[in-house]
C-alpha positions as CSV (number, residue, x, y, z in Angstrom):
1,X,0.0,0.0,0.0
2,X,0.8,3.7,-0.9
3,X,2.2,5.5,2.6
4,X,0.1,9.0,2.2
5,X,0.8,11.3,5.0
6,X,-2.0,12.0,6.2
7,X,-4.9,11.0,8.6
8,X,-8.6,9.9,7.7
9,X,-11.1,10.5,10.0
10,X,-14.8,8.7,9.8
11,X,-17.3,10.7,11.3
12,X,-20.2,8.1,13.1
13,X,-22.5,10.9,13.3
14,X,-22.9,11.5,9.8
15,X,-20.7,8.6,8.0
16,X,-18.8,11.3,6.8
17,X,-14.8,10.6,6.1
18,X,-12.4,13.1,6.2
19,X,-8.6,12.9,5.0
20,X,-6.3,15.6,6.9
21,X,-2.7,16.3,6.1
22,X,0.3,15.5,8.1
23,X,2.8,17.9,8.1
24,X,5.5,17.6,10.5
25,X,4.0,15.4,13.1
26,X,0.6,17.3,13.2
27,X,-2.5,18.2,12.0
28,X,-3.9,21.7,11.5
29,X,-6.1,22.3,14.3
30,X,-8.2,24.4,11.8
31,X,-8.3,21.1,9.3
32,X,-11.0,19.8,11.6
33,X,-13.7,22.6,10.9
34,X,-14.3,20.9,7.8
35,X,-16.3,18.1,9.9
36,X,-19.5,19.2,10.6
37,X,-23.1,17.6,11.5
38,X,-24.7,20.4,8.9
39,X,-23.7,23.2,6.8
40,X,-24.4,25.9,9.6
41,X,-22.8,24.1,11.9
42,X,-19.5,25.7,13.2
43,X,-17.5,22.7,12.8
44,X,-15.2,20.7,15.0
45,X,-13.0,21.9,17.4
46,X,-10.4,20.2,19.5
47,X,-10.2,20.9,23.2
48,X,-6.8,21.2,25.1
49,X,-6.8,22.4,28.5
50,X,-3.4,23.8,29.6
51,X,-1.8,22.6,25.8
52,X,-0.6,19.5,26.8
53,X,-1.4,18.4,23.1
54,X,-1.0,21.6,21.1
55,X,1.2,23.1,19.0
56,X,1.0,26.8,18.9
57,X,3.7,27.5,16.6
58,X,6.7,26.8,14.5
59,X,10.1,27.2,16.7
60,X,13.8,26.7,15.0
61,X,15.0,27.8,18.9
62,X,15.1,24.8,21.7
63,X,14.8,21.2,21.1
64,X,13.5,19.0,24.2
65,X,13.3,15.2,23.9
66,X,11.8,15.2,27.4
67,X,11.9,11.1,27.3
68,X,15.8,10.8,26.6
69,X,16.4,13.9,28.8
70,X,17.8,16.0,25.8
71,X,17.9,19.7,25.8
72,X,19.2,21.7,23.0
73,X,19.8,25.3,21.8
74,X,19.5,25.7,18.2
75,X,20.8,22.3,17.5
76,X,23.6,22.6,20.2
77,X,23.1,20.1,23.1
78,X,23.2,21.9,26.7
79,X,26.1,19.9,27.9
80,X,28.3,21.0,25.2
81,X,27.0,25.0,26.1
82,X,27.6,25.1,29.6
83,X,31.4,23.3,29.0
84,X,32.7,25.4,26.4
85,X,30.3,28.6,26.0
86,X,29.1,31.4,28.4
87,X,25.8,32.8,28.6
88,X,26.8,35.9,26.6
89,X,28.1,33.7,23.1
90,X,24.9,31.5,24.1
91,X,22.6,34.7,24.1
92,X,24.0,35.4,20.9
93,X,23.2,31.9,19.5
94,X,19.2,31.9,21.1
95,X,18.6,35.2,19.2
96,X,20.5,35.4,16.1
97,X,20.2,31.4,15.2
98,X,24.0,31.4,15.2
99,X,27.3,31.7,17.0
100,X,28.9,35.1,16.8
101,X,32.1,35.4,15.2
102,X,35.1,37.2,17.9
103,X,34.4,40.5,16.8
104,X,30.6,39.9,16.7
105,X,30.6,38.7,20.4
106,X,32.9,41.4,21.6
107,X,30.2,44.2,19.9
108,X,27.5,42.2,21.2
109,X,28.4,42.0,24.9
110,X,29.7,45.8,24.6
111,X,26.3,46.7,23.4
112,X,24.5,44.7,26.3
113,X,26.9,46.5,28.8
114,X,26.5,49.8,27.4
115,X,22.7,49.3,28.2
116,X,22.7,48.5,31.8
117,X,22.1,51.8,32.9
118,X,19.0,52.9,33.8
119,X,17.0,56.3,33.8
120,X,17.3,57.6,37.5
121,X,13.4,58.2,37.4
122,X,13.2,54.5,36.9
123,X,15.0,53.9,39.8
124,X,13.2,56.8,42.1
125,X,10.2,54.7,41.1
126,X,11.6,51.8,42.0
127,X,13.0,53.1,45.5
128,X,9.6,55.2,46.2
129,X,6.7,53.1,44.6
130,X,7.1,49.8,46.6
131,X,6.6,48.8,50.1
132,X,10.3,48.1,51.8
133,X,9.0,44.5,52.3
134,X,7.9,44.2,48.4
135,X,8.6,40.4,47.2
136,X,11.5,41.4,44.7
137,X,9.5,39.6,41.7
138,X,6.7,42.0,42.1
139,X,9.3,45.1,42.1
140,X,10.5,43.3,39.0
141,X,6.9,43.2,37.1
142,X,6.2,46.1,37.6
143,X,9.4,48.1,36.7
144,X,9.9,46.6,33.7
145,X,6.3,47.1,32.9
146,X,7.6,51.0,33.5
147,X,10.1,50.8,30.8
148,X,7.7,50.9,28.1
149,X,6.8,54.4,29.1
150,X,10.6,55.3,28.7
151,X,10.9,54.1,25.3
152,X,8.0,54.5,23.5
153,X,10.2,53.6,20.1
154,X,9.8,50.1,20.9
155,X,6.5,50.4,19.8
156,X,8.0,50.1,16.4
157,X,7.8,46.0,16.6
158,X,8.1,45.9,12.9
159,X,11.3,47.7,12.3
160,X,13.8,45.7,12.3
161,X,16.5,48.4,13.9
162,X,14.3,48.9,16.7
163,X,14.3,45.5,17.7
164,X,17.4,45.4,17.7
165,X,17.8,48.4,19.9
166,X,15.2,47.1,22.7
167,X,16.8,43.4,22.4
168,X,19.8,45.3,24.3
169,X,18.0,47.5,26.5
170,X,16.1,44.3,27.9
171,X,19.5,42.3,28.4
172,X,21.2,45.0,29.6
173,X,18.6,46.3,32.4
174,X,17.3,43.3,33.7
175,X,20.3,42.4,35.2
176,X,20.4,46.2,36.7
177,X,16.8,46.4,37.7
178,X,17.3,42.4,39.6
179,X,19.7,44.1,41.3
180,X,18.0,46.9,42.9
181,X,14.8,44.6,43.6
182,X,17.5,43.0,46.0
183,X,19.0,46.4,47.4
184,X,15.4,48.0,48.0
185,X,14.5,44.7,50.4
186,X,17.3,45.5,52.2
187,X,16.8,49.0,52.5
188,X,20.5,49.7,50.7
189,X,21.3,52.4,48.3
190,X,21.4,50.9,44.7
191,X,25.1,50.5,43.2
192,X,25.8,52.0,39.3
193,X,26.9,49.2,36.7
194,X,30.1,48.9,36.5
195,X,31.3,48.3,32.4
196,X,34.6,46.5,33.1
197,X,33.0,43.4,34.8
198,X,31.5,40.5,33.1
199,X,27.8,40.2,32.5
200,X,27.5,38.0,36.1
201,X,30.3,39.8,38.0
202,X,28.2,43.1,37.2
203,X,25.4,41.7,38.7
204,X,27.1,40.3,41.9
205,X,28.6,44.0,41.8
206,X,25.1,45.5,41.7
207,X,23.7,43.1,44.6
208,X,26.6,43.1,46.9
209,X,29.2,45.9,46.2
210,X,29.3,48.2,50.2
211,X,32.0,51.0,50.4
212,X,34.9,49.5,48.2
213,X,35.9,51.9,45.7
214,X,36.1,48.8,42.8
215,X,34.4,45.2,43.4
216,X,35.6,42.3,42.7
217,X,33.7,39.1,42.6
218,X,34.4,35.9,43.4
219,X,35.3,33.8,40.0
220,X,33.5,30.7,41.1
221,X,30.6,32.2,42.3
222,X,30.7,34.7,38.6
223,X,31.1,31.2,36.7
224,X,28.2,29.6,38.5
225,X,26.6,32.4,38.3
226,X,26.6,32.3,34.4
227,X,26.6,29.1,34.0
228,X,22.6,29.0,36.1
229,X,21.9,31.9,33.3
230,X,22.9,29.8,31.0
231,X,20.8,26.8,31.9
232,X,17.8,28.5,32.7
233,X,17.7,30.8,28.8
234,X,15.3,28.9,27.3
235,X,13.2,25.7,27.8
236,X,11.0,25.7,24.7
237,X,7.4,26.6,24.8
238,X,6.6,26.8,28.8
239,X,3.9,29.1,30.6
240,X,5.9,32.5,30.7
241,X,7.5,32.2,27.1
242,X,3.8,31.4,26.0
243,X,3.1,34.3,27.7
244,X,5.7,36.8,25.8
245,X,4.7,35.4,22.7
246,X,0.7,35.7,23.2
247,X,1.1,39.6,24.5
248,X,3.6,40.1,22.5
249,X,1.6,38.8,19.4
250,X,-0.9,41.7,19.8
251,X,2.5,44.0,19.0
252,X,2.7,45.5,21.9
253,X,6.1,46.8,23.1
254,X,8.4,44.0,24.3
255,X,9.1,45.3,27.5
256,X,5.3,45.2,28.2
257,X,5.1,41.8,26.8
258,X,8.6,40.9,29.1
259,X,7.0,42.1,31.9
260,X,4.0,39.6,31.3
261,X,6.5,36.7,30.7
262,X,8.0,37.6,34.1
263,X,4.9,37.7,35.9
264,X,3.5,34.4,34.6
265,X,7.4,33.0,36.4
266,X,6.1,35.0,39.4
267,X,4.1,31.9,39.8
268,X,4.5,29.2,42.3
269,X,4.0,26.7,40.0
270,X,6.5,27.8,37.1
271,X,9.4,29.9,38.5
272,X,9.6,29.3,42.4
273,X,10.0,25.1,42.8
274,X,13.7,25.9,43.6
275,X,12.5,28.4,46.6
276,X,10.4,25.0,47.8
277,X,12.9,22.8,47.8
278,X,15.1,24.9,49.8
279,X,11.9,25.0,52.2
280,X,11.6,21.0,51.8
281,X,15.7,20.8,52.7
282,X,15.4,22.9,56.0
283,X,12.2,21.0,56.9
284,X,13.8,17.5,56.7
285,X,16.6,18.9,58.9
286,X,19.4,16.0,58.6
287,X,20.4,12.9,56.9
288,X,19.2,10.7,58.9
289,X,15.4,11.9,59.3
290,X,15.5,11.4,54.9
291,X,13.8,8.1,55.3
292,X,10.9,9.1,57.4
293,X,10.2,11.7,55.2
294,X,10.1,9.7,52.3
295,X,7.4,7.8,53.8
296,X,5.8,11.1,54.4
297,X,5.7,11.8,50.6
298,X,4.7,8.0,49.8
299,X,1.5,8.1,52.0
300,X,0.7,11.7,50.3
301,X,1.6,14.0,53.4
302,X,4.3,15.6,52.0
303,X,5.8,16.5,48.6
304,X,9.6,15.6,47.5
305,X,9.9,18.8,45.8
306,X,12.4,19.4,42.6
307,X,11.9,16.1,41.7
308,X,9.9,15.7,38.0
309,X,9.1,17.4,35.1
310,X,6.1,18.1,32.8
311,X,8.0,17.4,30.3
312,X,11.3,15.3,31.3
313,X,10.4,11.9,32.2
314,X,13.9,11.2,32.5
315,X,17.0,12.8,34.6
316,X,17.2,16.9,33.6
317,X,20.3,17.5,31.9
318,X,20.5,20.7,33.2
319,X,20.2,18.8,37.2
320,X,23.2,17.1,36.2
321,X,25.6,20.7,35.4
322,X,24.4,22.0,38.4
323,X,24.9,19.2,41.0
324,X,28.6,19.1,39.6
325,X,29.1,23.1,39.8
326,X,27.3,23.0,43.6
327,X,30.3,20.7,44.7
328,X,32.6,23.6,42.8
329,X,30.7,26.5,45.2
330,X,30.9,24.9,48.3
331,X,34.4,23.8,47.8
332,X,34.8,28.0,48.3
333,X,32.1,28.0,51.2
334,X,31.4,26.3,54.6
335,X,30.3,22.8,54.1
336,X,26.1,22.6,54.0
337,X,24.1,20.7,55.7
338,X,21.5,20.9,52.8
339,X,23.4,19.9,50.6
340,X,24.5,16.4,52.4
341,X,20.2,16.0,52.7
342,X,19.6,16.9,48.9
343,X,22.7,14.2,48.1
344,X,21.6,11.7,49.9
345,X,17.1,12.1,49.3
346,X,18.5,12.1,45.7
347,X,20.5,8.5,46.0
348,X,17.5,7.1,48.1
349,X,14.8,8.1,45.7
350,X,16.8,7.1,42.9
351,X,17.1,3.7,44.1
352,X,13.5,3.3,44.6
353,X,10.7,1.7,42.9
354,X,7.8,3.8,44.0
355,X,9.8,6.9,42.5
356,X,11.8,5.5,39.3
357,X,8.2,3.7,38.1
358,X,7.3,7.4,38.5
359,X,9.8,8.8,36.2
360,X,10.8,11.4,39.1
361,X,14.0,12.4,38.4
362,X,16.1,15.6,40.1
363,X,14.9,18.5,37.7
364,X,16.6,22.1,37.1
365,X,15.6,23.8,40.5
366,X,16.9,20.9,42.8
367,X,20.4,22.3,43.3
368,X,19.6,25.2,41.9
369,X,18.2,26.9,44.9
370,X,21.6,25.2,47.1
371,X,24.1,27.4,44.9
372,X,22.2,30.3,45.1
373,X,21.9,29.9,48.9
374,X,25.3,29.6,49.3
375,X,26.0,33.0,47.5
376,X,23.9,34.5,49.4
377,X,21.5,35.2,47.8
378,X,18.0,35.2,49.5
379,X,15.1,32.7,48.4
380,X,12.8,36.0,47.4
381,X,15.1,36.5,44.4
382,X,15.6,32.7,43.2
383,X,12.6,33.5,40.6
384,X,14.8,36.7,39.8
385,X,17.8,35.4,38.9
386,X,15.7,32.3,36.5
387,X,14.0,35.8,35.2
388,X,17.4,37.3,33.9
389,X,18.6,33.8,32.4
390,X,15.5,33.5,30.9
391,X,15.1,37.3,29.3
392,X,17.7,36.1,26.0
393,X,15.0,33.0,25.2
394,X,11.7,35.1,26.0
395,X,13.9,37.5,23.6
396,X,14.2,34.8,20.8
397,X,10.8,33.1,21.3
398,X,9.6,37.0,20.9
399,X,11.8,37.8,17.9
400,X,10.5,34.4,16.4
401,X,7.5,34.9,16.9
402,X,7.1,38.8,15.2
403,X,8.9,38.0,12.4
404,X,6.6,34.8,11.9
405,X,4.2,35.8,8.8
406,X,1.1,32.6,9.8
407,X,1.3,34.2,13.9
408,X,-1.8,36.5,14.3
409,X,-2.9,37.8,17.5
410,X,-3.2,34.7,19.9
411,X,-7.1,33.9,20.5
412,X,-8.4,30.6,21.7
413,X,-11.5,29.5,21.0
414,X,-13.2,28.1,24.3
415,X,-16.6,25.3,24.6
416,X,-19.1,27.6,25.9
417,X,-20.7,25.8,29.0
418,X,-23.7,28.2,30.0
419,X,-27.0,29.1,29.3
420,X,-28.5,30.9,26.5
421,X,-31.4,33.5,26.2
422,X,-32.4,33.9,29.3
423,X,-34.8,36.3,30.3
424,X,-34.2,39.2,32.6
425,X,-35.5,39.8,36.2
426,X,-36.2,42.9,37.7
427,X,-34.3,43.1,40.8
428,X,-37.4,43.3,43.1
429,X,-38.5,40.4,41.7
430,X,-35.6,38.3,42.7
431,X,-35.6,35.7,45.0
């Protein structure tokens, strides 16, 4: 027989069949409003809560095999990235589909640097229109949000300089606007960029630098630090890259649609898992109380947080980086206690049935949340730092997505559940 690539669907209502393309592993969703009961019928639709089946677009940027635990950039497996690239070339790669020549990377990261700096109005904003006890991913929403109003060039999403204008601005000041989210908790005055420091050290020198005339960071903590940017850039089409592309697809500015992405990570349930296993870690206390809390999570008590994926039924590559560089940042710090528990709840749960038939694996925010701790940095800004690694691929997936000619402005269609024509009541009638 003749392999045809494509699908044929019999309708029982009406004995209707129905041959549908195949193109790439799918089916237009749209192909299936030619199967209708009559010819004012609307036609079929297919219902998706949360996507878990659904394609919304054509993407050329991250590659996820969530079965064989593969992750890759633009054809470039994560494992080789974090050895041999920084997040800076890697940046480069996410938005511009390749890897930049010397001089390319040099102009790029001066570029980036060069647009750090932000207005000082943004900043009396940020010092003056939060609370001191603000969560610093609120601060972050909402300033970013306020960059719109100080560029009102990037409304030009269609010109192709202008793009390329914002796509700096957003690198550059989300590492600067982080910063002070951190500085306002803690009631400190907010430090300048500094131009001669790495994209990571600048950061570290924006958190941390007190009355030294010239900071220096720590070169382990710098590399880790880029290397968890690295890591975090992009993860294909999740909840807040969804989110930049569906604003962003009614061509709004990208700093609006940046600040969407970054509150949809504000979540619990996207950006802060690495914040609860820290939480998990401290509850469990010691080594040796592992084991009763395992039973905990077995009998449905308690959760073993950091532990599988929606899409990774296998161990995160990403896990596996940063378990190696955590060993690399307390080799410079005092030995953890949280670290021994998250070594050995790992070993256990690996070795057991009731987890492994599970296909819960260590994901990306298990030792995550351990090297940031160790820095320390605070657990209110863990979903800030995954917010500044993840600004180059909300960047891409936005690029991508405006420069796409079949994306229109994102609109579900929803199965209307309620009732129709009903008759209105007066209200002293009501009962």
């Amino acid at each position: 027989m003749e392999r045809k690539d494509t699908l044929t669907i019999t309708d029982n209502r009406t004995g209707k069949q129905y041959e549908i393309p195949i193109e790439k592993g799918a089916i237009r969703a749209k192909e299936l409003r030619q199967i209708k009961m009559h010819d004012d019928d609307f036609g079929l639709l297919s219902y998706d809560p949360a996507f878990m089946n659904t394609a919304a677009c054509e993407s050329a940027i991250t590659y996820i095999d969530g079965e064989k635990g593969i992750l890759q950039y633009r054809g470039y497996p994560i494992e080789v990235l974090a050895e041999k690239s920084n997040f800076m070339e890697t940046s480069y790669l996410l938005i511009n589909g390749v890897f930049p020549t010397e001089r390319q990377l040099k102009k790029w990261t001066q570029n980036i640097t060069l647009h750090t700096m932000i207005h000082e109005k943004i900043k009396k904003f940020m010092d003056g229109g939060f609370l001191y006890d603000a969560h610093p991913m609120g601060i972050l929403v909402g300033s970013l949000a306020g960059l719109s109003t100080f560029y009102p060039d990037a409304k030009k999403v269609d010109d192709p300089d202008s793009r390329t204008i914002q796509v700096y601005r957003m690198l550059g000041k989300i590492i600067t606007i982080s910063a002070y989210t951190y500085r306002h908790s803690k009631g400190l005055f907010f430090v300048y960029p500094d131009n001669d420091l790495s994209y990571s050290g600048n950061f570290l020198n924006m958190m941390f630098k007190m009355t030294e005339p010239k900071y220096k960071p720590n070169p382990v903590f710098e590399k880790a630090l880029d290397l968890l940017f690295l890591l975090h850039a992009d993860h294909e089409q999740n909840c807040s890259t969804s989110a930049m592309r569906g604003v962003g697809s009614s061509r709004v500015d990208p700093f609006s649609a940046l600040a969407a992405a970054t509150a949809a990570l504000y979540g619990p349930l996207h950006g802060g898992a690495n914040e609860a296993v820290i939480k998990m870690l401290k509850e469990i206390g010691s080594v040796d109380k592992i084991p009763d809390y395992i039973k905990k999570v077995k009998a449905g008590e308690s959760k073993l947080m950091g532990f599988g994926h929606r899409i990774y039924k296998n161990y995160d590559p990403r896990a596996k980086i940063i378990k190696k560089m955590a060993h690399q940042v307390f080799a410079v710090t005092k030995k953890s206690t949280l670290l021994d528990i998250a070594l050995e709840l790992e070993r256990i749960a690996l070795q057991d049935d009731y987890f492994m038939s599970r296909k819960l694996y260590p994901n990306v925010d298990f030792y995550s949340g351990l090297i940031y701790r160790a820095m320390k940095i605070p657990q209110s800004m863990f979903t800030v730092l995954f917010a500044i690694g993840r600004t180059a691929g909300w960047v891409a997936q936005w690029l991508e997505m405006i420069t796409d000619k079949e994306q229109k402005i994102a609109r579900p269609r929803q199965l209307y559940t309620g009732q129709l024509n009903q008759v209105y009541v007066p209200i002293e009638k009501r009962f």
